[in-house]
VMD Tcl script that draws the C-alpha trace (Angstrom):
set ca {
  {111.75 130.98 141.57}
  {112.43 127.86 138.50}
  {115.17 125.71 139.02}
  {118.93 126.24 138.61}
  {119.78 126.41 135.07}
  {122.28 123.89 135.36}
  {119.64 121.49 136.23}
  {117.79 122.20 133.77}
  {120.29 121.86 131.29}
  {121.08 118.31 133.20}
  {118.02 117.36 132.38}
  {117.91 118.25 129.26}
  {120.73 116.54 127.62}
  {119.82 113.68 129.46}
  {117.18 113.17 127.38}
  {118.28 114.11 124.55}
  {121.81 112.40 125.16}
  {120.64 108.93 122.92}
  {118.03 110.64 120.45}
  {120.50 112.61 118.07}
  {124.05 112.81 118.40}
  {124.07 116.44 116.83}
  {121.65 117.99 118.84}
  {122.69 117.09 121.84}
  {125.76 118.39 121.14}
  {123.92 121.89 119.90}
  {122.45 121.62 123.36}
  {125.75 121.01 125.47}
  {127.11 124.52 123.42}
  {124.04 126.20 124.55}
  {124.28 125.42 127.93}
  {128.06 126.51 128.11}
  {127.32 129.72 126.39}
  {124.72 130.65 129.05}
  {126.07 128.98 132.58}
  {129.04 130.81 134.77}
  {132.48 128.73 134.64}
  {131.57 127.11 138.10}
  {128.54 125.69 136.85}
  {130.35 124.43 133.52}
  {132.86 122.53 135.34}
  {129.65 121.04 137.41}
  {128.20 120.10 134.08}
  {131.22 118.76 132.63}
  {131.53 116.61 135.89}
  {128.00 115.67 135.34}
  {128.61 114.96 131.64}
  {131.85 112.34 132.20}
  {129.88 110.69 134.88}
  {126.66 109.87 133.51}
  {126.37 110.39 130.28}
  {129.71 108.87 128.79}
  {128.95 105.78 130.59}
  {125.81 105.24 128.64}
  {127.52 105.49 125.92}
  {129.68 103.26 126.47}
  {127.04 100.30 127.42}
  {125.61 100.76 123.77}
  {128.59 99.55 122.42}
  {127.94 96.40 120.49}
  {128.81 93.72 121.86}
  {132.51 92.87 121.19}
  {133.56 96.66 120.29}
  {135.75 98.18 122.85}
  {134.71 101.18 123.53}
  {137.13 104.71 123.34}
  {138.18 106.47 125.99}
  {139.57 110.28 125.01}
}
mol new
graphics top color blue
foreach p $ca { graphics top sphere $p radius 0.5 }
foreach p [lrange $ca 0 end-1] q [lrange $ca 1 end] { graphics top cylinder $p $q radius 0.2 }
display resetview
């Protein structure tokens, strides 16, 4: 059996998370149209922990960066 399709989408987006804004947000739809709520709120998790922190250390240098 292939791995958990919330791991797949994990990995993924986290590749795709600094490459194009757009399509990783294509991507994040896709993955909530196809997962079950549980693993949604997983990815979500996933999403605030990793990825929005990334984000935030490409701020340039100065810029505060916005929390929502």
């Amino acid at each position: 059996m292939g791995k958990p399709l919330i791991d797949y989408y994990k990995e993924v987006l986290s590749k795709i998370s600094f490459a194009d804004q757009a399509v990783f947000r294509k991507e994040m739809r896709k993955a909530f149209r196809r997962l079950i709520p549980e693993e949604r709120e997983a990815l979500k998790h996933w999403f605030r922990t990793s990825c929005v922190c990334k984000m935030e250390e490409q701020a340039s240098p100065g810029e505060i960066p916005a929390r929502g």
